[in-house]
N, C-alpha and C positions, 0 to 999 in steps of 0.2 A: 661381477664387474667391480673394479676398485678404482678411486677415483683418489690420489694423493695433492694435498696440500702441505709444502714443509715452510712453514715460520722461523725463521731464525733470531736467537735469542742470546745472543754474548756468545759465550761458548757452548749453549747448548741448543737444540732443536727439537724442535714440538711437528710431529709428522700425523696429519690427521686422513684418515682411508675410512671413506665412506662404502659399507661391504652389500651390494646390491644384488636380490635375486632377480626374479624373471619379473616378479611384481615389484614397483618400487617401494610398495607401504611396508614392505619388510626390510629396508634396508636398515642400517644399523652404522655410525659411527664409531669409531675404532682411534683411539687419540697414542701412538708413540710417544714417548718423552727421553728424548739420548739425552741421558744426564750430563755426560762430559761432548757432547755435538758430535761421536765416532759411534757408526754402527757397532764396534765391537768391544763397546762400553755397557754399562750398564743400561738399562731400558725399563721401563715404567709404562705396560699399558693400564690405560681405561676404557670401559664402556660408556657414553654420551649417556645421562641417566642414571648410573649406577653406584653405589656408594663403594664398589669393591675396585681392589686393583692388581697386577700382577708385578711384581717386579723380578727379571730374569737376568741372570748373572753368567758369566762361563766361568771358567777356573780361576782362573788372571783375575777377576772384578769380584769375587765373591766377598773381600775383606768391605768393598765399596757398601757392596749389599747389606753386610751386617751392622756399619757401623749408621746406617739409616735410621730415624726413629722409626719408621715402622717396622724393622726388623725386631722392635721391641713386644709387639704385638701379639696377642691370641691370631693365629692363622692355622693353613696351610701349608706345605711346600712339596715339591715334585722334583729327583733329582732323573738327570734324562739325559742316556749317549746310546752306543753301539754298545752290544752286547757281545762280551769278548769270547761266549762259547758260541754264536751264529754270527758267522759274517753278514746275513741279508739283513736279520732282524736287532731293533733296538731294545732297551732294556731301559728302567724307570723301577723308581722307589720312591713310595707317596708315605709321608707321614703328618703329622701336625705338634702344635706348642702353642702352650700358652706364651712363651716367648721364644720366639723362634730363633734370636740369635743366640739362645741358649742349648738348643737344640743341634738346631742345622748344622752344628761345626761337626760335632759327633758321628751323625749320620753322613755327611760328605769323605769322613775319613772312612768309616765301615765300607762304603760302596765309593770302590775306585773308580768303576767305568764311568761316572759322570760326565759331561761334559759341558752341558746346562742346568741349573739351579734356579725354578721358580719356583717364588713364594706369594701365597695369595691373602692378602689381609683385605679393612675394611679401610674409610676415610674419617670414622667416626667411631673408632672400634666397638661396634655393637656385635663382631663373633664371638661369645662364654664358649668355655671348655665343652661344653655338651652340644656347642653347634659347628665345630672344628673334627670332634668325636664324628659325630655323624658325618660328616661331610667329607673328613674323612674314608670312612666304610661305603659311603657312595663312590667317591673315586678309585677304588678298588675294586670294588666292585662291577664300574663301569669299562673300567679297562682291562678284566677279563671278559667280559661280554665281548668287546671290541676285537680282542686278540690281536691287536696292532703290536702288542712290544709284552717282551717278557718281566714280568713284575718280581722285584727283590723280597717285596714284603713276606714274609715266613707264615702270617697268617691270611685270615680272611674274614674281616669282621663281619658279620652281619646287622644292616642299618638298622632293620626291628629290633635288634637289642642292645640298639642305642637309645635309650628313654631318651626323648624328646616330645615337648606338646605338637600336638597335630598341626597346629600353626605355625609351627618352627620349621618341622618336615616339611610343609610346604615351601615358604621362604627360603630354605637349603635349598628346593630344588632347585626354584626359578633361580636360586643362585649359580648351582651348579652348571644350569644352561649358559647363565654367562660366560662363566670360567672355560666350558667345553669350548666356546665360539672363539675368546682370546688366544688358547693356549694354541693351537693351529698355525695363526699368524706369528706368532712368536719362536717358532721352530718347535715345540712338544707336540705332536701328534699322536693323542695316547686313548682319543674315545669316540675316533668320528667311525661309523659302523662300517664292516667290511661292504665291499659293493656286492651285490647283489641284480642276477639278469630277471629284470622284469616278467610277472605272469604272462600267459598271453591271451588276459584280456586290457591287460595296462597296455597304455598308450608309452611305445620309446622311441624315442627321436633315433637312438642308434638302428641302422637295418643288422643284418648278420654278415659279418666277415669270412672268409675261409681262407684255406692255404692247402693248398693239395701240392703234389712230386712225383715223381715218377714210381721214387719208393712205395709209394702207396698212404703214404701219411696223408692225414685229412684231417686238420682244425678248424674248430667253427671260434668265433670273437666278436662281445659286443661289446661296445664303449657306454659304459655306467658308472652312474654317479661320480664322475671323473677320473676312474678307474677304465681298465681292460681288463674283462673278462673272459678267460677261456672257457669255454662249455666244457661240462661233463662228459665223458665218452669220446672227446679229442684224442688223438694220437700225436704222437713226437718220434722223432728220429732216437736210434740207440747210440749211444758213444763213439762218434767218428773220430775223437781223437783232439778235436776242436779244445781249445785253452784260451778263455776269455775269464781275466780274474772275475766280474763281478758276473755275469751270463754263468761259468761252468758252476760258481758256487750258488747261485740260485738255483740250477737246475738239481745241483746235489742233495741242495735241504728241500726242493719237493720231494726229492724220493727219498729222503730220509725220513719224511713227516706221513711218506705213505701216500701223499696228494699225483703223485707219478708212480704206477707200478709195469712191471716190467711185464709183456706179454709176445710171447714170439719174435718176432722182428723189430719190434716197436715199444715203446711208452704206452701208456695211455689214462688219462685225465681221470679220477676216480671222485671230482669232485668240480663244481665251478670253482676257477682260481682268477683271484684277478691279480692283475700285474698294473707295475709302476708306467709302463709305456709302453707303443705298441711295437716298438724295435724288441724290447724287453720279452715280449711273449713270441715275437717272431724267431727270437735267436734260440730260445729256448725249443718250442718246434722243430728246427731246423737243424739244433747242434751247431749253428755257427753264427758268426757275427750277421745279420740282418739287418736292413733298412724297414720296419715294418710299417713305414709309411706307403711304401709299395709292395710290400711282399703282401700286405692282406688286401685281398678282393673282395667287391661285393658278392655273394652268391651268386653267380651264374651267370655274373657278369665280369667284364674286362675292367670297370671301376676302381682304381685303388682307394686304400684309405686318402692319402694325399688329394686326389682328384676331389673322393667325396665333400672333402673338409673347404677344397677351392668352390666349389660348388655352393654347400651355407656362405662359406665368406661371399660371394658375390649377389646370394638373392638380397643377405642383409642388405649392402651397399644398395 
């Protein structure tokens, strides 16, 4: 749940989003700052509490970004677009500087695909070169685990062989957790874990979706962690012919990554995949354009997703 308050301040605006889970003792304050009062200006978040801050720039604002004092700063930075050998998937290159506007110009010219450019420093500049080091190899680190977007970086540091005291390591992390929670809101989404279908002794609020035809295809789908998820051992329709730019090239790079392989008459899921929407996984199934608001059913029931979702909506109320 987000709860927005925006202040206005001459020409610029202060937009504060309180980010609430299912508990409220976990919520977390989240402060915007539009430098020049246009979303598609430069931006300054913070965390309520935190000494650290993000500043995110696009192409057009970047000169804005550097001539900042804290562009002067030991940080961070994260450059972040599409990734121009995969149409589905984005691409990011994390590096660090002792002064980053010393840096950052360098690196934004090497990697053209950018399209956003944060850079994460302190308010008090307490990050040294050996907690920028690390923290950087953490963020690399993290966003191969994640496999959300393809990383430019050529290496792969390892954070153990970034000396740092044990007390540091810690403080990077819990820094780290901030930085993971900001950059989301900000458009970089490069470390939140792929979804994943619950055990089944855990408790999911999702039941199981399907999709069956006459063809014989039968997909099962759960909605996690704000993801859809396709089961393992789903089947998909084979190449009707159907041409939907962003649906044909996602169904492409599953079966180019091997996550869709080819079996008789049909597809079939080699892996749980989760998807952006559930039209997204429906079209995919289907080989055509989908509503998969109602194309997926409960199991065994006549229920659409749609109905289901009317249903929470109304016990809330």
């Amino acid at each position: 749940m987000l709860y927005l308050v925006v202040v206005s301040r001459g020409s610029s605006h202060v937009i504060r989003g309180t980010i609430m889970s299912d508990e409220t003792e976990k919520g977390r304050t989240i402060q915007l700052f539009l430098t020049d009062g246009t979303p598609s200006g430069l931006t300054i978040a913070t965390l309520h509490g935190w000494t650290g801050s993000v500043m995110v720039a696009h192409n057009s604002t970047l000169p804005d970004l550097l001539n900042r004092d804290e562009a002067t700063r030991t940080g961070v930075y994260v450059l972040y677009g599409p990734d121009p050998d995969d149409d589905i998937k984005n691409r990011a290159y994390i590096g660090e500087a002792e002064a980053i506007n010393e840096r950052l110009p360098h690196s934004a010219k090497n990697h053209a695909f950018w399209e956003l450019a944060a850079v994460v420093t302190t308010s008090d500049e307490s990050l040294t070169k050996g907690h920028v080091r690390y923290l950087e190899a953490l963020l690399i680190q993290r966003a191969h685990a994640a496999k959300r977007v393809v990383l430019s970086n050529a290496q792969k540091p390892e954070t153990m062989k970034r000396k740092l005291p044990e007390a540091d390591r810690a403080n990077m992390s819990a820094f780290f957790a901030n930085v993971s929670l900001v950059l989301p809101v900000v458009g970089i989404d490069l470390f939140r874990p792929r979804a994943t279908i619950p055990e089944k002794d855990e408790v999911s609020a999702s039941p199981e979706f399907s999709i069956q035809n006459k063809a014989g295809i039968e997909a099962t789908m759960v909605e996690a962690q704000g993801e859809y998820v396709i089961k393992k051992d789903s089947t998909a329709m084979l190449d009707t012919g159907f041409r939907s730019r962003s649906y044909s090239q996602l169904k492409r790079s599953l079966i180019e990554k091997g996550q869709l392989t080819k079996e008789d008459n049909f597809y079939r899921f080699t892996e749980d995949t989760p998807f952006t929407s559930p039209s997204a996984a429906a079209s995919v199934v289907l080989d055509q354009k989908a509503n998969g608001q109602t194309k997926w059913k409960i199991k065994g029931t006549k229920t659409t997703y749609a109905d289901w979702q009317a249903q929470k909506s109304n016990a809330v109320g």
